[in-house]
C-alpha positions in Angstrom: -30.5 8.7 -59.5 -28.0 10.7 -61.6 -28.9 14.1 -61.9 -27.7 16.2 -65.2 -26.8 19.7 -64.2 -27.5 21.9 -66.9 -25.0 25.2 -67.6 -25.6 28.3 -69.1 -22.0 29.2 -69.7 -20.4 31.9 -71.9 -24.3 33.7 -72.3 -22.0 36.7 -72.5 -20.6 35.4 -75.6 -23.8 34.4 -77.0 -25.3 37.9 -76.3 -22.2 39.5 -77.8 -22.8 37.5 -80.8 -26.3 38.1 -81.3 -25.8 42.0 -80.9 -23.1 42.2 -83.4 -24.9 39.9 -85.4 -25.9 41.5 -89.3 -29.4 42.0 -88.2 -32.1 44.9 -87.3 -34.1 44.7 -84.2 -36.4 47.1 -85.2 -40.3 46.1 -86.0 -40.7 44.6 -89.7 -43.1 45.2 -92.8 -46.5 44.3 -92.1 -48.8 42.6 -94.5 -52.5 43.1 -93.8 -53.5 43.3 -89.9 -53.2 40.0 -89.4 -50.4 39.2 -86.5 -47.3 38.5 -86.8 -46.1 35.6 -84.3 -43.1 33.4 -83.8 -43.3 30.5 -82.3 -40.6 28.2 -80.8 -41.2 24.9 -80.2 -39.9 22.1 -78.6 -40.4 19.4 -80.7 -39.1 16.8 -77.2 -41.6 18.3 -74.9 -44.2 15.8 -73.6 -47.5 17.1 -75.7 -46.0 18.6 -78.3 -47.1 16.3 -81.6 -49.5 18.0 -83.7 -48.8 21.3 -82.8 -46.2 22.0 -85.4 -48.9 21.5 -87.9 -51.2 23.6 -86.4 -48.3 26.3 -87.0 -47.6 25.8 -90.1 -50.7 26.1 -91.4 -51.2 29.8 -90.8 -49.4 32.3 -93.2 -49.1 34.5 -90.4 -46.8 32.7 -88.1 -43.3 31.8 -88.6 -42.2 28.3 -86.3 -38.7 27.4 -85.3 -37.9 23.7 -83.8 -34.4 24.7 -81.6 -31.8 22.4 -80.9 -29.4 24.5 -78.2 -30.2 27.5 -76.3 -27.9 29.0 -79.0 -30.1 27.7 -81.6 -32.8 29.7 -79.5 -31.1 32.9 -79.6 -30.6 33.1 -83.5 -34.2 32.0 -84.2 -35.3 34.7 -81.5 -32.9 37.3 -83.5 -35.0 36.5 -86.9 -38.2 36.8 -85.2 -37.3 40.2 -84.0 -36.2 41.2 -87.4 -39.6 40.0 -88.6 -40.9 42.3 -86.2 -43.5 39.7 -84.5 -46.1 41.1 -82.1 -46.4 38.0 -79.8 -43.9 35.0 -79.4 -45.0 31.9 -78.9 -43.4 29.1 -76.2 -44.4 25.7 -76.9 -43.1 23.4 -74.6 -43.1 23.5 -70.7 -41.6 25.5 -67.3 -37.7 24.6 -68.7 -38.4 25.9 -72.4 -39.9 29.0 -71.0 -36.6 29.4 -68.9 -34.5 28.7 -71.8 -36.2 30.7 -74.2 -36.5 34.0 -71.9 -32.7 33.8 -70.5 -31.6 33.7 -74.4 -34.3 36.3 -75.8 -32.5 39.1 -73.1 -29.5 40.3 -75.5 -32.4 39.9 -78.4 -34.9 42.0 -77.5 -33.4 44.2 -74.4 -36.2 46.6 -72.6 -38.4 45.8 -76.1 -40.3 42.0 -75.8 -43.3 41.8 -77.5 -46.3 39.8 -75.8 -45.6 36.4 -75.0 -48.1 33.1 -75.0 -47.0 29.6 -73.6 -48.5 26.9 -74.6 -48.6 24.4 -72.0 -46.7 21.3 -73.5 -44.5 20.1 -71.0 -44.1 17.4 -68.1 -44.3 21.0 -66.0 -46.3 23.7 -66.5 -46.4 25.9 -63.4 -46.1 29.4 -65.2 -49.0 28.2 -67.0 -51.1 27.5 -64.1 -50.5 30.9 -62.6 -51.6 32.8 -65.7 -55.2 31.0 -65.9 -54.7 29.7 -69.1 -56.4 26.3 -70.3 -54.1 23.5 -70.1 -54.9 22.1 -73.3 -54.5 25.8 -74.8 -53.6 26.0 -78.6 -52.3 28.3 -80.7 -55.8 29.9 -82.2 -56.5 30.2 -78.6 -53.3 32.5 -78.1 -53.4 34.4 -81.3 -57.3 35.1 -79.9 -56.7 35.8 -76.7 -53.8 38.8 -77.8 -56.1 40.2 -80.2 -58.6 40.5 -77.3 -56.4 42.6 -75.4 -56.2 39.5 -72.2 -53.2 39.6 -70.7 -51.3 39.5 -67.8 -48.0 40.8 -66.5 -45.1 38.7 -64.2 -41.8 39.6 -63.4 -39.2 36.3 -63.5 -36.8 35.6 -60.9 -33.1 37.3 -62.7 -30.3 34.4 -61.4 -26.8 35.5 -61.6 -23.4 33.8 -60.4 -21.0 36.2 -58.5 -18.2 37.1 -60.5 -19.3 36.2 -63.7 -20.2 38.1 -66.6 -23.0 36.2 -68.1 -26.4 37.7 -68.3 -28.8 36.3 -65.6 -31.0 33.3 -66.1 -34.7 34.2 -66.2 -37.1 31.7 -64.7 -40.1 31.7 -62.3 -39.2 28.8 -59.2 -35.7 28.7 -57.9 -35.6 25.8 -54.7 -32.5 24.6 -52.9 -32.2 21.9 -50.4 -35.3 19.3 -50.1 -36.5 20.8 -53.1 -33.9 19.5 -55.4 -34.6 16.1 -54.0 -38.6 16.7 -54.7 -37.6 17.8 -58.7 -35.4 14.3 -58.7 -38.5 12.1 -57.5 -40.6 13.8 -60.1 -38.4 12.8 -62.6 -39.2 9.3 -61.3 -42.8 10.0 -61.4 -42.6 11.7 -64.8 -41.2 8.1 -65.6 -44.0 6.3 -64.5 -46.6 8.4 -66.1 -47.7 11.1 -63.6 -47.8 14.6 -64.9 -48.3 18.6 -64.2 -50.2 18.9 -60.5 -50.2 15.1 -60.1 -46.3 14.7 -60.3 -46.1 17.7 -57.9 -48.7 16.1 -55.4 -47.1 12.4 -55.4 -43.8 13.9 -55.3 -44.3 16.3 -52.3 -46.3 13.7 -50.6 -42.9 11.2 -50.8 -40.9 13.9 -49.5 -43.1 14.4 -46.8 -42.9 10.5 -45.3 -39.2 10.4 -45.5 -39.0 13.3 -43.9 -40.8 12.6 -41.0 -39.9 8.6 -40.5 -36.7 8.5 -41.6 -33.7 8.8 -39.3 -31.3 12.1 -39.1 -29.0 10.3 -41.9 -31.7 10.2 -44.3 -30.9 12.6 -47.2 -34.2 14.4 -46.7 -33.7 15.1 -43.6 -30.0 16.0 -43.8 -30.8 19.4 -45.3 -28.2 21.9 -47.3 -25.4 24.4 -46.3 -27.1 27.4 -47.3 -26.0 30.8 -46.6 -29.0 33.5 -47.3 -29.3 37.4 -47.2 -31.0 40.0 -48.4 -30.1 42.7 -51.0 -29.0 45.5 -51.3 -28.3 45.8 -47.4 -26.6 42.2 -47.4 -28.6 41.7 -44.0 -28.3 37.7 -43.1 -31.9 36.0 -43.3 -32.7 34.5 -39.4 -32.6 31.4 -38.5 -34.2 29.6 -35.6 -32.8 28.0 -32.5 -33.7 24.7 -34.4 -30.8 22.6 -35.9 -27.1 23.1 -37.7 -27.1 27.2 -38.2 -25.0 26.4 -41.5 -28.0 24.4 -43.0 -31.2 25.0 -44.1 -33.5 22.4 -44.6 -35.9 23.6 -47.6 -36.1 27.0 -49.6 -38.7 28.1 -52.3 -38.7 31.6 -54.0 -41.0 33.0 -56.7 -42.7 35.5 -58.0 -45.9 33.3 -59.4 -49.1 34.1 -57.7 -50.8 31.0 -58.0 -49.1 27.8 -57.8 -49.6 24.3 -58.9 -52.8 22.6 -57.1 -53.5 25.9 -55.6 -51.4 25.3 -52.4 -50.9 28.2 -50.4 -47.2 27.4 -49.8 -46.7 31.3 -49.7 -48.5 33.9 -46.8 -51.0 36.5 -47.3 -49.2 39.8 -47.9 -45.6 38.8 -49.5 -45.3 40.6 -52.6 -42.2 40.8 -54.8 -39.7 38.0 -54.6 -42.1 35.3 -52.2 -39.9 32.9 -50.3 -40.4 30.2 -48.1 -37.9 28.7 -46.1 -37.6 26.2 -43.3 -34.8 25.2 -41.4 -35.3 22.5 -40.0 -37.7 19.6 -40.4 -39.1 19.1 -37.0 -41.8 16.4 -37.5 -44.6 18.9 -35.4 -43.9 20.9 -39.0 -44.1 18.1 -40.9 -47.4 16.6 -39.4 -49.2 20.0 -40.4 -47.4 20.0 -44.2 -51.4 19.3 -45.1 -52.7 22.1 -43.0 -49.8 24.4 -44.3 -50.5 24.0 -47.4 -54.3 25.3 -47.7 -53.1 28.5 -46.3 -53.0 27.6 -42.4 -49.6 29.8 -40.8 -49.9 29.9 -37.4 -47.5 32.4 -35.8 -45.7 29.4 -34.0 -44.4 28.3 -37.6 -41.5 30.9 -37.6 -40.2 29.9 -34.1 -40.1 26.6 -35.3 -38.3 27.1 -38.1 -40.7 27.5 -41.0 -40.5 31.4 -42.6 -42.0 33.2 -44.9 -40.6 35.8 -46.2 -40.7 38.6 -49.1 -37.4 40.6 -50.6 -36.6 42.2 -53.8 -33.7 40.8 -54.2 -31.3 38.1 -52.0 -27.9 36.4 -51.8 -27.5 32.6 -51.7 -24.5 30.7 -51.0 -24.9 27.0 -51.6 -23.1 23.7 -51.7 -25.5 21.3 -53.3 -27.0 22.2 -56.8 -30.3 24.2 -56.9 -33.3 23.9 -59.0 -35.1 26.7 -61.7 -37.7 25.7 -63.4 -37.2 21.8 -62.7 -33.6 21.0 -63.6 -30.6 21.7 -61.8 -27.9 23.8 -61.8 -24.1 24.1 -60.1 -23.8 25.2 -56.4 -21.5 28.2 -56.0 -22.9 32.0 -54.7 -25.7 33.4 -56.5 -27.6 36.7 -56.1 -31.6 36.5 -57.0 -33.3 39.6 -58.1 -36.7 40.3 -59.7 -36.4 40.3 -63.8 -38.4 42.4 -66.3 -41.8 43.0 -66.3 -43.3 40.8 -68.9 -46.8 40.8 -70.5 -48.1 37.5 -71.2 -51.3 36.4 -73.3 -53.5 34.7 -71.0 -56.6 32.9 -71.1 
């Protein structure tokens, strides 16, 4: 399958645009006490088809249908000048990627309360807040005058030596991970959605893994340098397999994540990673067992770790995933973004 790899080139352009844009940041008129929200939607999202009218229908909220990430950035400009209390993501994991990396150089150490409405083929974020999946807008604009929230921090993604802003986004994977996104496209194809995608997806990868020969690409695994920041110490790697590869890595900050698995150990706390080196099939035979929170100490000799940081350094040559779609290899550094309060249910 052809993957796209998305780019988020010349952000530092955009954000010096949108600063020196004609506008004020600061909090608007209010009318009333009724809320002020701005919603942006994205109108190509899987659910998203009556929503739109749902917005519209309320005086209070003003709803923008973007068609580039820099059609993001302007609209997130005029909601700030409106000075909204709680924006509004319609649309799945990729939107809310999109929407936070371009709302940075709009709204700077000031975001107001954010709600996602869970629209898209992917809603991880979603699950990890609590929130219904079939949540609606009433439900959000409820839920923040109730006072329910909940605060994350996303994962900050910048390239070394460039001068764009960082990506914001909640699962960064490399290696078999990227192949696991690419067979949920398929499944996305066929009609399989959300935690169902995940679980037919991750089961696939599973049987390649283990009965396919060493040629098979999901068993091949990625060159994939890794170290922690700020020391720059290298992450260990086991006796198993090529030293220059790493079969499979996962970092988050999400608590919770789709079907509930319990990918991560008890007791990581900032940026959680997971990463195995190599797919030795007495690993593989206990992926079920792994997964409802069984981590026997023998995992880490073998290969599989799992490990916490606040921030690391990745060098990769194969594209990585955020938040489902990919992105260009190169050297990367992975840092834990602002603390955001969402509107939860």
């Amino acid at each position: 399958m052809e993957r796209t790899i998305y780019q988020f080139d010349h952000l530092s352009r955009i954000a010096e645009g949108i600063r020196s844009a004609p506008i004020s940041l600061q909090p608007g008129h209010r009318v009333g006490n009724a809320v002020r929200v701005g919603v942006i939607l994205n109108r190509r999202s899987h659910q998203n088809t009556a929503e739109r009218r749902e917005c519209e229908d309320r005086s209070n909220v003003s709803v923008a249908c973007p068609e580039t990430r820099l059609d993001i950035a302007h609209e997130l400009a005029r909601f700030a000048e409106n000075g909204i209390d709680l924006l509004v993501i319609s649309g799945g994991d990729g939107t809310v990627r999109d929407v936070l990396t371009m709302g940075q150089p709009v709204f700077g150490s000031r975001w107001p309360k954010i709600a996602v409405l869970p629209k898209g083929k992917t809603n991880a974020l979603n699950v990890d807040l609590g929130s219904p999946s079939d949540w609606t807008l009433a439900q959000a604009i409820d839920a923040y005058n109730g006072g329910r929230t909940v605060r994350r921090r996303p994962l900050a993604i910048r390239k070394i030596g460039s001068d764009d802003p960082a990506m914001l986004g909640f699962i960064f994977g490399a290696g078999a991970f990227s192949l696991g996104v690419e067979a949920g496209q398929d499944a996305h194809r066929i009609g399989f959605f959300n935690s169902l995608a995940v679980g037919m997806t991750s089961a696939w990868g599973v049987l390649q893994a283990l009965f396919g020969s060493d040629a098979n690409r999901w068993r091949r695994g990625t060159q994939m340098e890794l170290a922690y920041l700020p020391s720059g110490e290298a992450m260990s790697h086991s006796r198993h397999g090529d030293p220059r590869r790493r079969h499979l890595m996962l970092a988050s900050t999400l608590e919770t994540m789709p079907l509930h698995i319990k990918l991560f150990g008890k007791g990581q706390a900032g940026i959680r990673m997971v990463v195995l080196d190599c797919p030795l099939r007495r690993i593989l035979f206990s992926v079920p067992a792994i997964l409802a929170g069984w981590h026997p100490r023998w995992l880490s000799d073998a290969g599989l770790h799992h490990l916490s940081a606040t921030g690391f350094a990745i060098e990769l040559d194969a594209p990585f995933i955020l938040d489902g779609e990919h992105f260009a290899p190169g050297s990367y550094t992975i840092e834990q973004g602002p603390e955001l309060t969402f509107v939860a249910g």
